[in-house]
C-alpha positions as CSV (number, residue, x, y, z in Angstrom):
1,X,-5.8,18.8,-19.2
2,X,-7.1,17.3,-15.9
3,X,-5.1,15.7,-13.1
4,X,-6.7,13.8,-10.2
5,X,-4.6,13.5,-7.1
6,X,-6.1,10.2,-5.7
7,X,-4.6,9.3,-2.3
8,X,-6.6,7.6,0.4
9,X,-3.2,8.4,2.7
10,X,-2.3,11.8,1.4
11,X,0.9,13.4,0.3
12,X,2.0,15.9,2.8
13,X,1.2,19.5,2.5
14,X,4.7,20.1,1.1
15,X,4.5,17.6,-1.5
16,X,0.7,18.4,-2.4
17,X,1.9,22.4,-3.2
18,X,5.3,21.2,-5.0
19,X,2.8,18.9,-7.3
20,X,0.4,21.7,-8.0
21,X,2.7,24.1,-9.0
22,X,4.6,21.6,-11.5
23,X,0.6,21.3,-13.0
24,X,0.1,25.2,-12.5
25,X,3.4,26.0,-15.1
26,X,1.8,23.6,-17.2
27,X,-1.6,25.1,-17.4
28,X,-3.3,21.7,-16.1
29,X,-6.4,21.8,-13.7
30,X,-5.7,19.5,-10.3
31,X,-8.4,17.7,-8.4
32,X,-7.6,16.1,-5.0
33,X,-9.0,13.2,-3.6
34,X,-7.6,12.6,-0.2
35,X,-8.6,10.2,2.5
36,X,-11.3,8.8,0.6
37,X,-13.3,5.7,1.8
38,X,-15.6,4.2,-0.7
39,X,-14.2,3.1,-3.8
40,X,-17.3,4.7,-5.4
41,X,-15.8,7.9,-4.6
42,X,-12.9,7.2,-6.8
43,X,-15.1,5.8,-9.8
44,X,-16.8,8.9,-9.4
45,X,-13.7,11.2,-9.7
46,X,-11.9,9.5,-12.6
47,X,-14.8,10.5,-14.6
48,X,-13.7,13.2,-16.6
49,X,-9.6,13.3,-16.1
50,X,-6.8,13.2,-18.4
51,X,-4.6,12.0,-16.1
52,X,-3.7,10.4,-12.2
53,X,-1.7,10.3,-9.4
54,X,-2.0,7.6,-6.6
55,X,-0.1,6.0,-4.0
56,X,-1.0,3.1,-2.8
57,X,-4.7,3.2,-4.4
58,X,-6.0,0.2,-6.5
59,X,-6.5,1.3,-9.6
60,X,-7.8,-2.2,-11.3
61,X,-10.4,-2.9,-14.3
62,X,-13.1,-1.2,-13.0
63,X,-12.2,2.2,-12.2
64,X,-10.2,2.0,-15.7
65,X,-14.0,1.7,-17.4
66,X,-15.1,4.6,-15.3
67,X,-12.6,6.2,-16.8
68,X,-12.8,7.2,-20.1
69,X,-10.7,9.9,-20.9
70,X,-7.9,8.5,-19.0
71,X,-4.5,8.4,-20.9
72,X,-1.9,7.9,-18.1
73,X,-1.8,6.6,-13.9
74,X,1.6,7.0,-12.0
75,X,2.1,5.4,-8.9
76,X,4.1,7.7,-6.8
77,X,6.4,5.1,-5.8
78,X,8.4,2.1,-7.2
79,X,5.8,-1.2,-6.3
80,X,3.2,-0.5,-8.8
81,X,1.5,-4.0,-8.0
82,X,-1.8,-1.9,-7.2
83,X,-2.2,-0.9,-11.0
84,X,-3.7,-3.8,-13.1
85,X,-1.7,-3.5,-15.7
86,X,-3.2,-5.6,-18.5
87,X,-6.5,-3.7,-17.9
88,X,-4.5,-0.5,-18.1
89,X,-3.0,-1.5,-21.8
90,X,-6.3,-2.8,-22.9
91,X,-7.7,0.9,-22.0
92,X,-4.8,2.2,-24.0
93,X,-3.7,4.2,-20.4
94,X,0.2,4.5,-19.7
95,X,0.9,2.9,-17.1
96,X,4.1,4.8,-14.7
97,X,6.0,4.2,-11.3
98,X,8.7,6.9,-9.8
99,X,11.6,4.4,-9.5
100,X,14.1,5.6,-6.5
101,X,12.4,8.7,-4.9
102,X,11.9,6.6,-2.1
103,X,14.6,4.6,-1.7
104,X,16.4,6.2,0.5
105,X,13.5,6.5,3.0
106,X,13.3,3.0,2.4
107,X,16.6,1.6,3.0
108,X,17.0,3.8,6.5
109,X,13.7,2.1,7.5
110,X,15.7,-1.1,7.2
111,X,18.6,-0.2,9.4
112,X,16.2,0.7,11.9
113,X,14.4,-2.3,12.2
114,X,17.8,-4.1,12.0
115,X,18.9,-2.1,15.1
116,X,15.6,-2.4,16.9
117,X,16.2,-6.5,16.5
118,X,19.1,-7.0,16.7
119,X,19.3,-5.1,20.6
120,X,16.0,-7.6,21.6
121,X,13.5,-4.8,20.8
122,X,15.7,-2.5,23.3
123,X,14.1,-4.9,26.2
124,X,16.7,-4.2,28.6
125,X,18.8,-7.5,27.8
126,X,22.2,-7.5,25.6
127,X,21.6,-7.5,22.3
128,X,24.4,-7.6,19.2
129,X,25.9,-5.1,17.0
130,X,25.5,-4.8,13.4
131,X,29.2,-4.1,12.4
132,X,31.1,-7.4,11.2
133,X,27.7,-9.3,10.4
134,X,27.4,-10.3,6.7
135,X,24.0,-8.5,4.8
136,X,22.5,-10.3,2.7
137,X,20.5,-8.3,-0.3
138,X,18.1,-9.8,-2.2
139,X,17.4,-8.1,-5.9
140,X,20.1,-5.0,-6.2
141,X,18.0,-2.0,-7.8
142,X,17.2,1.1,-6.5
143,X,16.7,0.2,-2.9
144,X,19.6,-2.7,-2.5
145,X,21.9,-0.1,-3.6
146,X,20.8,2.5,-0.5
147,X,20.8,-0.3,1.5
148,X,24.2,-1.2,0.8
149,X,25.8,2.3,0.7
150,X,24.3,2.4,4.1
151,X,25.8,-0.7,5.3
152,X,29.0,0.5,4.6
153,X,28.6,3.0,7.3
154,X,27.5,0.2,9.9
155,X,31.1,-1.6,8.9
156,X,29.0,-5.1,7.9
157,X,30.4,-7.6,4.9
158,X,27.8,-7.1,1.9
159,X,26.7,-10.0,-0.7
160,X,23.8,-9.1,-3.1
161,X,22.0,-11.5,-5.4
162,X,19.9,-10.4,-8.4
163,X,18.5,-12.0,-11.2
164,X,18.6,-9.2,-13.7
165,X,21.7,-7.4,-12.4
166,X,24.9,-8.6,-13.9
167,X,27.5,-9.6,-11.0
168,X,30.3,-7.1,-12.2
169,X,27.5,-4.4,-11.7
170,X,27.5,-5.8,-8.0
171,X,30.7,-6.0,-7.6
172,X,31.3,-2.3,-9.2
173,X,29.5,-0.8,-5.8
174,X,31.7,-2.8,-3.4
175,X,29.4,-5.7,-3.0
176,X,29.9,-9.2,-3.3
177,X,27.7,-11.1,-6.2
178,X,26.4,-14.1,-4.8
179,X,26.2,-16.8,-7.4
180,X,22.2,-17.7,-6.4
181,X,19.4,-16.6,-3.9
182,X,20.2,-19.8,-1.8
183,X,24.0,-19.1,-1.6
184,X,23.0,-15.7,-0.4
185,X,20.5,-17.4,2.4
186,X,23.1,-20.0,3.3
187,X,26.6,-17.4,3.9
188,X,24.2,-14.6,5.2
189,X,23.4,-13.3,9.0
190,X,21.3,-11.4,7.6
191,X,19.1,-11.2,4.7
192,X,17.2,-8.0,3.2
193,X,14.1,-8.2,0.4
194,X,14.0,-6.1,-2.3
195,X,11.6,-7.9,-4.8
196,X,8.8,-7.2,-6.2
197,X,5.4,-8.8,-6.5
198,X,5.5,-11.2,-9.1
199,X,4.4,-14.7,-10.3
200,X,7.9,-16.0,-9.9
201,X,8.7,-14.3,-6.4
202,X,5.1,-14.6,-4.9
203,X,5.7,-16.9,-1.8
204,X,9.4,-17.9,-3.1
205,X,10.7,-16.7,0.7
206,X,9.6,-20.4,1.8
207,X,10.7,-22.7,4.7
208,X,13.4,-24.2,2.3
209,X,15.1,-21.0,1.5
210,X,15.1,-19.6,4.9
211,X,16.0,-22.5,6.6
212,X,19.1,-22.6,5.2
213,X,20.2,-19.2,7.0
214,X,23.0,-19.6,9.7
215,X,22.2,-19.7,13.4
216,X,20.6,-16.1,14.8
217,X,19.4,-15.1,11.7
218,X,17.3,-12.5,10.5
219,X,15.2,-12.0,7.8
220,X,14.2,-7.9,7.2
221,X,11.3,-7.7,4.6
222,X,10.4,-4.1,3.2
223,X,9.7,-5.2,0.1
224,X,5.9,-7.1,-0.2
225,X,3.8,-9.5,2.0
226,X,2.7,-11.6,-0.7
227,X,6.5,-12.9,-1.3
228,X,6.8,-14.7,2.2
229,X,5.5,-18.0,2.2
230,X,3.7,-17.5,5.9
231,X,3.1,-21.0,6.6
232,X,6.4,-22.0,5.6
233,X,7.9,-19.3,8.0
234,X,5.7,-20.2,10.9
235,X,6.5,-23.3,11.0
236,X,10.4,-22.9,10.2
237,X,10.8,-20.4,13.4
238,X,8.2,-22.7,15.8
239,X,11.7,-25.3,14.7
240,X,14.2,-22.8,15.0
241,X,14.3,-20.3,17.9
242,X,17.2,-18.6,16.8
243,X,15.3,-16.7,14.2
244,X,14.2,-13.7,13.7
245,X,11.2,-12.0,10.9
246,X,11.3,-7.7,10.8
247,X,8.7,-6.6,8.3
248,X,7.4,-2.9,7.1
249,X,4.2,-5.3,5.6
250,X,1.8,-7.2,8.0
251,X,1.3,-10.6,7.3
252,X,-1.9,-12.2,6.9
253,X,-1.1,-14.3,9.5
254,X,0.3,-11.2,11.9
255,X,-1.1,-12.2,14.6
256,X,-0.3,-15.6,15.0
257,X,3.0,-14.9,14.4
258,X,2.7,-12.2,17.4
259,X,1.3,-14.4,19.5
260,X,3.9,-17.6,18.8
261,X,7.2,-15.5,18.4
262,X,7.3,-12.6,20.9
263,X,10.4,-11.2,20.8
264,X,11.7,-12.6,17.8
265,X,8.8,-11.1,15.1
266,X,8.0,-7.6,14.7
267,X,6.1,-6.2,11.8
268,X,5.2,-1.7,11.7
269,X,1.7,-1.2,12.1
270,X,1.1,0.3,8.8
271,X,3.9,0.3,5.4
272,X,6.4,2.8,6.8
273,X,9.3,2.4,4.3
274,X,8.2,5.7,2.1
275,X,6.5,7.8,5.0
276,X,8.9,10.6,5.7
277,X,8.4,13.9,4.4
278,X,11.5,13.6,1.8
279,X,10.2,10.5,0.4
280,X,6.7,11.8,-0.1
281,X,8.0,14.8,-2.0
282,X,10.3,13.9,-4.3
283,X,7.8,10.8,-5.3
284,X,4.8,13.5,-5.6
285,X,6.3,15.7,-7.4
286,X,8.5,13.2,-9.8
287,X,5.1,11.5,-10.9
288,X,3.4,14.9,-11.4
289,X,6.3,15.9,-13.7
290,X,6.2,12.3,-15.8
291,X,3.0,13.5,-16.3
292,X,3.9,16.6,-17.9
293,X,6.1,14.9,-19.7
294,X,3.8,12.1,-21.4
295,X,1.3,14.2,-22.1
296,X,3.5,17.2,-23.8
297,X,6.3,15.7,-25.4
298,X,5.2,12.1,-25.7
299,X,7.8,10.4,-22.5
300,X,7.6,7.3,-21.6
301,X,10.6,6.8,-19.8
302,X,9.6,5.0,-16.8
303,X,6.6,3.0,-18.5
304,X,5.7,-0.4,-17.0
305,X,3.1,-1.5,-19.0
């Protein structure tokens, strides 16, 4: 069997051995394609594999067709919004994320943007503190959970909202269940995304929703640009001056909202939440054991198309 390693922002050197020694045991060959820039150069080195690991990477119709002895991708990671998924079950290819490796890394990226903001980007002038505010968590898997546990530790009041998570569940880790999205926006200071990418949540953080967040609020987003509704939030902060926006994801409209809201907008300059060197391991070498385990003994465990 052959493995490609696609990554146009590569696994650490740690990670990269720890995969090729769970494809060594198994008697797989590993190709690495790392800090590539054409997507020709990936069309080209899908050619003749059994098998992929990606990151971020686009893997979409086209470099499924290139593919043709292709029989599984994993996103090392839990978004897995960059795989076309109904192009990947019409090419018969299994489809995998690595739910929770990163999750921690994610949900400590949070806290420090919510410490960052909530001292005025450490501009010399008194900020807050984050102990006694009430979190908001929007969508209670893998990274609401870390978020959570590490709110605890900050002293704040926690209320989580998920569509697919049964309140008790909520309740179970300590956390309040809010009833709906908008009662979570409305009793919140603050409010943390967790959702993914999808038809219904695409642009659902809208001028409606946020607006209904109490005075100095703040709205942390480490989840996916595509859910903010960027006009909507323009104009809701040109009305409101007491907001704030924190995002790991760059808007489209970054810098108008850099040049409009200094001070109360800050966004990394690339996706931070799974860079750190934990996070990039146990997601590397996760995927490149899911692999061994689809393609020896049939697993399909984390599956997502």
């Amino acid at each position: 069997m052959k493995v490609l390693v696609a990554t146009e922002k590569p696994f650490s050197g740690v990670a990269v051995k720890g995969i090729k020694e769970v494809f060594d045991a198994a008697g797989y060959e590993v190709v690495m394609l790392e800090k590539y820039t054409e997507k020709s150069q990936l069309l080209d080195a899908v050619k003749d594999v059994d098998a992929m690991i990606i990151r971020s990477d686009k893997v979409d119709a086209e470099v499924l067709d290139a593919a043709k002895q292709l029989k599984i991708v994993v996103r090392a990671g839990a978004g897995y919004d960059n795989i076309d998924l109904a192009a990947a079950t019409a090419h018969n290819v299994v489809a995998m994320n690595t739910p929770g490796q990163n999750a921690n890394s994610v949900a400590e990226l949070v806290f420090g943007l919510l410490v960052f903001g909530v001292r005025n980007f450490f501009n010399g002038t008194s900020g807050t503190e984050l102990k006694g505010k009430k979190l908001g968590i929007l969508a209670f898997g893998n990274v609401g959970r870390n978020v959570a546990r590490v709110a605890k530790g900050f002293g704040m009041d926690i209320a989580a909202y998920d569509a697919y998570c049964p309140a008790e569940v909520i309740e179970a880790a300590g956390v309040t269940a809010a009833k709906s999205q908008e009662e979570l926006f409305e009793t919140c200071d603050i409010v943390s995304l967790h959702i993914p990418a999808t038809p219904e949540t695409k642009q659902s953080i809208n001028y409606d929703l946020v607006g209904k967040m109490k005075k100095g609020g703040i709205l942390v987003n480490t989840a996916r640009k595509e859910v903010i509704d960027e006009a909507g939030l323009i104009k809701l902060m040109e009305e409101r001056e007491d907001l704030k926006y924190l995002t790991d994801i760059k808007p489209d409209a970054d810098a108008e909202f850099a040049e409009r809201f200094p001070g109360r907008y800050f966004a990394t300059p690339k996706k931070m939440g799974a860079q750190t060197a934990e996070a990039n391991v146990n997601a590397g070498i996760a995927a490149a054991n899911q692999i061994v385990g689809f393609l020896r003994d049939g697993i399909t465990k984390f599956k997502v198309n």
